[in-house]
Z-matrix of the N, CA and C atoms (Angstrom, degrees):
N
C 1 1.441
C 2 1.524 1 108.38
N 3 1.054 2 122.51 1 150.69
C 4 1.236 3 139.97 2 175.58
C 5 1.394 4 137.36 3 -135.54
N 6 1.575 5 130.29 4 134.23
C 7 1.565 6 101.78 5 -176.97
C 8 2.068 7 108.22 6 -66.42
N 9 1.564 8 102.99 7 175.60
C 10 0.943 9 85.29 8 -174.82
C 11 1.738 10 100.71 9 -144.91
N 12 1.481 11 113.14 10 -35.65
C 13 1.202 12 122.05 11 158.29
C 14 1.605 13 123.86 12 -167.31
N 15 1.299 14 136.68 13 -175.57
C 16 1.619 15 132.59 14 148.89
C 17 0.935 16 76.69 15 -129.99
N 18 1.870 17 94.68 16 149.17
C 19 1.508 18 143.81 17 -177.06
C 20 2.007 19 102.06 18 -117.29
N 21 1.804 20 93.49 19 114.85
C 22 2.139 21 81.82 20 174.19
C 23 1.957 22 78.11 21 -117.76
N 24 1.506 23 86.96 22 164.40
C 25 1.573 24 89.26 23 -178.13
C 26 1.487 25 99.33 24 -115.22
N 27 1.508 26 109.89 25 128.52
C 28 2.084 27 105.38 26 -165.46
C 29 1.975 28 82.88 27 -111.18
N 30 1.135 29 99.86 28 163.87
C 31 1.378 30 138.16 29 160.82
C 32 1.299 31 115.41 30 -62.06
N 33 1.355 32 130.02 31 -53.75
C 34 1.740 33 139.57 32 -158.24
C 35 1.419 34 96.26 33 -142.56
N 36 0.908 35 119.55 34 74.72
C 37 1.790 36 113.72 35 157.68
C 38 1.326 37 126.51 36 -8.45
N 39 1.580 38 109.37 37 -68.89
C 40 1.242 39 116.56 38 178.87
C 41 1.496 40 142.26 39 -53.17
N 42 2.232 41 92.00 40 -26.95
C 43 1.207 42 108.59 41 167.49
C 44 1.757 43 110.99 42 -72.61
N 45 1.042 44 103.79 43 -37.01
C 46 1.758 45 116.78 44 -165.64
C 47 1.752 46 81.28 45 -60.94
N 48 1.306 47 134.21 46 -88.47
C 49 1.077 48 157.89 47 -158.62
C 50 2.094 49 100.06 48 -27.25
N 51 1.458 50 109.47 49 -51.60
C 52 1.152 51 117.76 50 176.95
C 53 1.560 52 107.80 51 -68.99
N 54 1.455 53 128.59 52 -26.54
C 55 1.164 54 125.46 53 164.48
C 56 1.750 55 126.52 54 -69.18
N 57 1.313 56 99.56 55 -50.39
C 58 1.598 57 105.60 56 -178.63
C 59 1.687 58 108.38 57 -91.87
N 60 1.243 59 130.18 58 0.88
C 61 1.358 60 128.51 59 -162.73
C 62 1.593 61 89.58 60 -113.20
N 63 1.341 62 113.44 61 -78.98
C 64 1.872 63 134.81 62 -170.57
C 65 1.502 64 103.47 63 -65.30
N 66 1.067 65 131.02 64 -27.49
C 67 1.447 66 125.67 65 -150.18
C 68 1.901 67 86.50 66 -126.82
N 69 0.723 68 96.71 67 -66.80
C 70 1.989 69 104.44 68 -169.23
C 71 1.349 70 99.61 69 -58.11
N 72 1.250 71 106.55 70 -38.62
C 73 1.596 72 109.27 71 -175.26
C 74 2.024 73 105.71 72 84.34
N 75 1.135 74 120.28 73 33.83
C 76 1.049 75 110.62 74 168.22
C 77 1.470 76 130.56 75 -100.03
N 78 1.665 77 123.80 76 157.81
C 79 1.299 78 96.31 77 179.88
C 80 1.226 79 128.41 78 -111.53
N 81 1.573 80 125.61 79 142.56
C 82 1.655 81 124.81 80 -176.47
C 83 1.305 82 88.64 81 -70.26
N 84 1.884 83 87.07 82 144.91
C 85 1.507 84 108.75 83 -169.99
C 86 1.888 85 97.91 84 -106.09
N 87 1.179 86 97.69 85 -43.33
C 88 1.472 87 105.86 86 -171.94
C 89 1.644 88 103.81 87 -167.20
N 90 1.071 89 132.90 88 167.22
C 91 1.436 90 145.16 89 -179.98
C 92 1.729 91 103.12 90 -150.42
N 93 1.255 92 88.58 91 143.54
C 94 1.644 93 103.95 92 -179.75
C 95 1.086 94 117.71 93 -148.18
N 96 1.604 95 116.66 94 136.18
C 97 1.588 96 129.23 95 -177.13
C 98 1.252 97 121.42 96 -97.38
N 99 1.351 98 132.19 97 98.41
C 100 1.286 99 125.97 98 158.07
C 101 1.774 100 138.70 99 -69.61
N 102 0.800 101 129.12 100 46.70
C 103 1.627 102 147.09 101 -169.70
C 104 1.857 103 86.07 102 -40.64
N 105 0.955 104 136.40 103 -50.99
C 106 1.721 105 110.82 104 164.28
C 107 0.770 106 120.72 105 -25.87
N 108 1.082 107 116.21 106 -72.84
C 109 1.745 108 137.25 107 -152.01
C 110 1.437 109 103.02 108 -110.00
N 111 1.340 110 132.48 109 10.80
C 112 1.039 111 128.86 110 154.15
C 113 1.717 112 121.05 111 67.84
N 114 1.084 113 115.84 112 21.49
C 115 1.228 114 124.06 113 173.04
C 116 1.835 115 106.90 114 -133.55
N 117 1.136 116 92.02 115 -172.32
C 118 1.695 117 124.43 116 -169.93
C 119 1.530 118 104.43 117 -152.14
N 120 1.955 119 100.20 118 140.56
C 121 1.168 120 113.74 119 -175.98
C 122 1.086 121 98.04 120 -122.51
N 123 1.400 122 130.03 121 144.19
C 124 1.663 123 125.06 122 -178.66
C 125 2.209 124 91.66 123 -131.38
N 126 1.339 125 117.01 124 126.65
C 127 0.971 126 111.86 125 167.97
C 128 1.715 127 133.81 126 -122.25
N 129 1.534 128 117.31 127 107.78
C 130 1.618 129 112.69 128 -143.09
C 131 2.136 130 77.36 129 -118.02
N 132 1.786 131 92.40 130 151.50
C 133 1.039 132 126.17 131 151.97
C 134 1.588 133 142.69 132 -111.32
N 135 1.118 134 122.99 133 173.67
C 136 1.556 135 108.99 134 162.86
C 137 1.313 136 108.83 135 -91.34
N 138 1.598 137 124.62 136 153.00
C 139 1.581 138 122.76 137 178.30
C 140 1.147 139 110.43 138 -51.14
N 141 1.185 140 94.53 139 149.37
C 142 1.716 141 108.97 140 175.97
C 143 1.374 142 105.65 141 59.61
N 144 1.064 143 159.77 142 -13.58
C 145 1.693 144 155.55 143 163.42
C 146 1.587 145 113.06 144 -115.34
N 147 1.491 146 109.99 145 77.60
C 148 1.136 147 114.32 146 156.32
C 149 1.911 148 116.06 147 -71.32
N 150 0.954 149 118.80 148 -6.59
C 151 1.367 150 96.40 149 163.82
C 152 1.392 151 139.22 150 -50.28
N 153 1.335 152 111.14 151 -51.73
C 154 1.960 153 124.57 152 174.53
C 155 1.889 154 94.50 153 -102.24
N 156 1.701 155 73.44 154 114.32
C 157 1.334 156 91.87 155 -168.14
C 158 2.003 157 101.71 156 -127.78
N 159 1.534 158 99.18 157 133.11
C 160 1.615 159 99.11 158 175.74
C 161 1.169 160 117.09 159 -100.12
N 162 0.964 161 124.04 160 140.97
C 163 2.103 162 134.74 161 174.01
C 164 1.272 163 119.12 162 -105.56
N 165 1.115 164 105.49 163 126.05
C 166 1.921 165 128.70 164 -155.23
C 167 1.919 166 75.50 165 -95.56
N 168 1.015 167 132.51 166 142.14
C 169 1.504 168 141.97 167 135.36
C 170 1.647 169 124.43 168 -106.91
N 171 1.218 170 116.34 169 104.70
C 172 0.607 171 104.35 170 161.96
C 173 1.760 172 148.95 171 -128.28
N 174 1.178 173 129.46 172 107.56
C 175 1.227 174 147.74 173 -161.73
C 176 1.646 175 108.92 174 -45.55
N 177 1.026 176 122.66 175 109.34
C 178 1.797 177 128.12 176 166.34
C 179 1.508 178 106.31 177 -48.14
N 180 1.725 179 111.54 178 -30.38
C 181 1.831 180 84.44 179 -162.93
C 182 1.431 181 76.49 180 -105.81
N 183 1.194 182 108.76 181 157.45
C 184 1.542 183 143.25 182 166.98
C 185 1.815 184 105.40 183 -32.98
N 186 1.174 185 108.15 184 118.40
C 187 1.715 186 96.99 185 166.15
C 188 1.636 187 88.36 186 -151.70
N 189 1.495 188 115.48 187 158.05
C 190 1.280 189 127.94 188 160.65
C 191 1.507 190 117.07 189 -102.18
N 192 1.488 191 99.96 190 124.37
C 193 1.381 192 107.58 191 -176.96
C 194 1.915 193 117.34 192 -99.21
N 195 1.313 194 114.65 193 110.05
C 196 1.315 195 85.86 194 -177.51
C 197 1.625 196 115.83 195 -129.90
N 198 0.932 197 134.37 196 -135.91
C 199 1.815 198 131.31 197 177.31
C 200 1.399 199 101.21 198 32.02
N 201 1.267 200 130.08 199 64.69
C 202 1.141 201 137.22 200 151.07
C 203 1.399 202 134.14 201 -77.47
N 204 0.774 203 102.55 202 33.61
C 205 1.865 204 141.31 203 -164.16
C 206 1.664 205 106.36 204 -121.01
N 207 0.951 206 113.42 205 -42.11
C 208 1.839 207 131.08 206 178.19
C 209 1.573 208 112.65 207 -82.68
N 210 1.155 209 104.12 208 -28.03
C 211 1.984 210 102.34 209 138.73
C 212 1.025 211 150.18 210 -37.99
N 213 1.313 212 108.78 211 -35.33
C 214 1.510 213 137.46 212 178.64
C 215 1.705 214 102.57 213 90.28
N 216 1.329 215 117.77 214 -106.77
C 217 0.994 216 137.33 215 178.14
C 218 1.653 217 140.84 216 -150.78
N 219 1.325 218 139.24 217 147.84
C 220 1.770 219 120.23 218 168.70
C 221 1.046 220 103.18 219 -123.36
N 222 1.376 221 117.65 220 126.16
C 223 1.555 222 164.29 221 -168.06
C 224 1.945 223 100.69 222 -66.10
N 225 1.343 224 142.89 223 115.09
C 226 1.317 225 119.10 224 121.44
C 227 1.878 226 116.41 225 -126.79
N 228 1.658 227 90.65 226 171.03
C 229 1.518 228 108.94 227 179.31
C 230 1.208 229 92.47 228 -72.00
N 231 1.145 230 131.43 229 145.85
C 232 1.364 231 139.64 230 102.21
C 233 1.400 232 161.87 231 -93.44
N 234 1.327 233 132.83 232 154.35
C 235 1.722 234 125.98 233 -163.81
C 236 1.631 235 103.77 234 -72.41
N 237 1.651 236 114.10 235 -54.30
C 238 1.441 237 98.29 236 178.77
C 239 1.906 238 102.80 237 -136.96
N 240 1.171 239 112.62 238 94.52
C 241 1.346 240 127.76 239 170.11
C 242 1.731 241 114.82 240 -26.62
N 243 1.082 242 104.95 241 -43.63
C 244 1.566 243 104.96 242 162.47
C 245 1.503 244 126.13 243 -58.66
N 246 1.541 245 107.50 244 -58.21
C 247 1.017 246 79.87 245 177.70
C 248 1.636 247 125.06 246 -106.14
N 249 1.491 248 102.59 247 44.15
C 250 1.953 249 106.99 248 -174.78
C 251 2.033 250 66.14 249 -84.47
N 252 1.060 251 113.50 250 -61.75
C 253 1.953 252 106.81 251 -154.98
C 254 1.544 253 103.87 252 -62.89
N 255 1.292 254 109.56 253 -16.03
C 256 1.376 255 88.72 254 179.54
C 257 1.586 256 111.65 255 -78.24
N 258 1.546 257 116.95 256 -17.41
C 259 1.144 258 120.27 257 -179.00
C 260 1.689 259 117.07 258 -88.63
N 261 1.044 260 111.21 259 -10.50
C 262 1.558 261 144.84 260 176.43
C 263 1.779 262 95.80 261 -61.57
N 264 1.557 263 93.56 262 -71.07
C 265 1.656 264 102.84 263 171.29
C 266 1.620 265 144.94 264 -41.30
N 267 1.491 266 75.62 265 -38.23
C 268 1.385 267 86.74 266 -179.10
C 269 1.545 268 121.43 267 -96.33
N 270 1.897 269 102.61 268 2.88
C 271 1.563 270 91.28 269 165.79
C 272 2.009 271 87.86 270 -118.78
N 273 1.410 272 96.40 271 58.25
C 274 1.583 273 90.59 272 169.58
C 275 1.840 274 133.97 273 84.09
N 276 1.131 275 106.40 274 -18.33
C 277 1.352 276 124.47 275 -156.86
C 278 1.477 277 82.87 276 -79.16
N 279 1.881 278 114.66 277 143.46
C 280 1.060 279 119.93 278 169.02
C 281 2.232 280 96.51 279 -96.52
N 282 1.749 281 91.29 280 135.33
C 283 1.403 282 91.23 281 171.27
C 284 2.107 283 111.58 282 -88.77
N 285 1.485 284 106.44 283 90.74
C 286 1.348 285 105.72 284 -165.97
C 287 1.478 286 121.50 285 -44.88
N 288 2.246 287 106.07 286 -30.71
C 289 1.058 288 124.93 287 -164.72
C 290 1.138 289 101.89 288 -115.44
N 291 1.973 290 150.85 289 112.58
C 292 1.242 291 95.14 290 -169.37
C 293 1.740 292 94.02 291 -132.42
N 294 1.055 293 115.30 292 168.66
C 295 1.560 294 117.09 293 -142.22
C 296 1.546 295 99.91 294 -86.24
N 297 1.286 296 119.15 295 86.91
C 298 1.761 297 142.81 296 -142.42
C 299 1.948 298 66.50 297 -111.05
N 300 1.160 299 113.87 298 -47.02
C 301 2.330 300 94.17 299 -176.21
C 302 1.342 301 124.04 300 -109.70
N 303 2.043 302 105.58 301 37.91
C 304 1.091 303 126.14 302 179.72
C 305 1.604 304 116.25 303 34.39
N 306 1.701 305 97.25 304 51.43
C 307 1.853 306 102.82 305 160.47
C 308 1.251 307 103.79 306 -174.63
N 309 0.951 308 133.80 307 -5.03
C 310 1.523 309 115.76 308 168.40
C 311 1.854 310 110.53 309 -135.48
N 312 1.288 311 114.16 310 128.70
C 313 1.789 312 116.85 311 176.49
C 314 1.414 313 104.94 312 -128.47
N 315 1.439 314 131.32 313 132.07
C 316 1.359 315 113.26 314 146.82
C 317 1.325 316 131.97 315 -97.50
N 318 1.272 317 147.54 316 143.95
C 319 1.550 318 143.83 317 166.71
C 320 1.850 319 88.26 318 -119.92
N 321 2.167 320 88.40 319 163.72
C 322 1.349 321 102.24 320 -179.52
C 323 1.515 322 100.04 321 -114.45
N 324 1.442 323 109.42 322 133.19
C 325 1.694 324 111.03 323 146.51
C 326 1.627 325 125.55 324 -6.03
N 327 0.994 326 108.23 325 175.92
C 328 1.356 327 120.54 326 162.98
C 329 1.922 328 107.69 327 -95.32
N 330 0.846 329 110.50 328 -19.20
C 331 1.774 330 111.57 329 176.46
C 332 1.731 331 91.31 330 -125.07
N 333 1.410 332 125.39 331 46.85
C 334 1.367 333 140.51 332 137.73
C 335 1.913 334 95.86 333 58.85
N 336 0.973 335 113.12 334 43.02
C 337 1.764 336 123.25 335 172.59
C 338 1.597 337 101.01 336 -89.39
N 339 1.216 338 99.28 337 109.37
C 340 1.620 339 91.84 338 -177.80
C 341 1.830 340 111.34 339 -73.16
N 342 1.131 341 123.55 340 153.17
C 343 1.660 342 147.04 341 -134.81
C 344 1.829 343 90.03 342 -140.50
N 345 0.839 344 117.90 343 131.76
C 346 1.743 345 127.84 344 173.79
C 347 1.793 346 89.62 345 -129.91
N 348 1.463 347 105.85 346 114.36
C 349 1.359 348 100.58 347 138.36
C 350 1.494 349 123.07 348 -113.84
N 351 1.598 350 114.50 349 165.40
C 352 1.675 351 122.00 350 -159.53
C 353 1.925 352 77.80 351 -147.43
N 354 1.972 353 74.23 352 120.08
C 355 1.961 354 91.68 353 143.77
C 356 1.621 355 139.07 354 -59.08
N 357 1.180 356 101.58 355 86.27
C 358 1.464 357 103.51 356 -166.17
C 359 1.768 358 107.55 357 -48.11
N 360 1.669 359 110.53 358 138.40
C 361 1.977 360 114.87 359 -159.21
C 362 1.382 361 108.77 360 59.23
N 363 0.873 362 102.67 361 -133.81
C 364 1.851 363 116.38 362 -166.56
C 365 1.174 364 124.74 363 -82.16
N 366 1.248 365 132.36 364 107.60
C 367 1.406 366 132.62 365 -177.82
C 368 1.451 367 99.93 366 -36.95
N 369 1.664 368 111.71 367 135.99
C 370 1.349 369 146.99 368 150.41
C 371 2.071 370 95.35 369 -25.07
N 372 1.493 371 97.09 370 139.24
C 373 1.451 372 109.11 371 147.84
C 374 2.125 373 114.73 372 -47.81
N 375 1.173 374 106.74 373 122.74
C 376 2.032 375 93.00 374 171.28
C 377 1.648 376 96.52 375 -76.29
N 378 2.070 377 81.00 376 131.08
C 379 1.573 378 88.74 377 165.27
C 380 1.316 379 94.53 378 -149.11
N 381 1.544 380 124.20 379 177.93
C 382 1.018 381 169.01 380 -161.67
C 383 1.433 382 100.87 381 -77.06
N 384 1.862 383 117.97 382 116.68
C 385 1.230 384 106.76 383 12.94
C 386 1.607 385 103.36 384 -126.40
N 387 1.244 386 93.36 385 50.90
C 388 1.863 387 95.88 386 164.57
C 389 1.173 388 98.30 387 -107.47
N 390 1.158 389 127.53 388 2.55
C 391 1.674 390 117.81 389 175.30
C 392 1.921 391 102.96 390 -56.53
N 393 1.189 392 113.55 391 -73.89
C 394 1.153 393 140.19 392 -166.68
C 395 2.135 394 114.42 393 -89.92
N 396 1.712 395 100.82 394 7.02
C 397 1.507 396 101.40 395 159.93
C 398 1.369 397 123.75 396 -92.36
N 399 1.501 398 119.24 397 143.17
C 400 1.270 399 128.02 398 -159.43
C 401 1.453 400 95.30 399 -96.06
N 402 1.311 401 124.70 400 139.66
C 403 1.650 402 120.05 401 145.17
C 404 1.180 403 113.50 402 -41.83
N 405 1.722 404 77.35 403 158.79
C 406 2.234 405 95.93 404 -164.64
C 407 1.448 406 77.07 405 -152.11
N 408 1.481 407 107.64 406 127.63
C 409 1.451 408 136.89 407 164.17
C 410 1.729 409 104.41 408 69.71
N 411 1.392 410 91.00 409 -156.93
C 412 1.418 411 87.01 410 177.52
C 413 1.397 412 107.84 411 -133.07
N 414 1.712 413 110.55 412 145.54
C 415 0.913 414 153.79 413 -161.17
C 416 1.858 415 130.03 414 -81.62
C-alpha cells in the first residue's frame, strides 16, 4: 500500500490554484477535463516529492462547499517556515497559526481547508514578527 493523494473539492479553481500553486508554492502536476462528468481534476505536489500529492476537484455546476474544518487538515515540510508565511503574506493569505516556536504555522485555503506547515529538522530560532503575533481565526 501506498499513500497516493488527498482530494479537497474548491469552488473556483483558479482561485484554489493561485493559493496552492503561487502562494503554497506547489507544483501542478497535470490537470484534467472531464466534460462527462462535468468536472476538472487539477493535481499539485511539493518540488521534488511528487509522491503526496493533493487533488483540486473541481465541479462545473455551482455547489457550496462549506465546514472545511471537518477535514481535518494537509500537512507539508518545509525548508524555512519563515519565509513559506512570509510568502503566504504577501499573496494575501492570513497566517491563522503563526510559527511564534519557529516550527509549526497554520493558514486556510481559499475553500477554508486547513494547511499545517512544519519546519523541516529543528525548529528555527523565534523571531520577529511571529515571535509576538497572535492567532486570527481558527485554525
Amino acid at each position: 500500500m501506498r499513500y497516493l493523494h488527498s482530494m479537497v473539492r474548491v469552488s473556483d479553481l483558479d482561485q484554489a490554484l493561485v493559493f496552492y500553486r503561487d502562494a503554497l508554492g506547489l507544483e501542478l502536476l497535470r490537470a484534467n477535463e472531464y466534460p462527462a462528468g462535468r468536472f476538472t481534476l487539477a493535481f499539485l505536489a511539493a518540488p521534488g516529492n511528487h509522491e503526496a500529492q493533493i487533488e483540486l476537484t473541481w465541479n462545473w455546476d455551482a455547489e457550496l462547499y462549506s465546514g472545511g474544518r471537518n477535514f481535518g487538515h494537509v500537512a507539508y515540510e518545509v525548508n524555512d517556515i519563515y519565509a513559506t508565511c512570509a510568502r503566504l503574506q504577501a499573496h494575501g493569505v492570513l497566517i491563522n497559526r503563526p510559527p511564534r516556536d519557529g516550527r509549526m504555522a497554520f493558514v486556510r485555503s481559499p475553500e477554508q481547508i486547513s494547511i499545517e506547515l512544519l519546519q523541516a529538522g529543528q525548529p528555527l530560532p523565534p523571531a520577529e514578527p511571529w515571535l509576538s503575533m497572535p492567532n486570527s481565526g481558527s485554525w
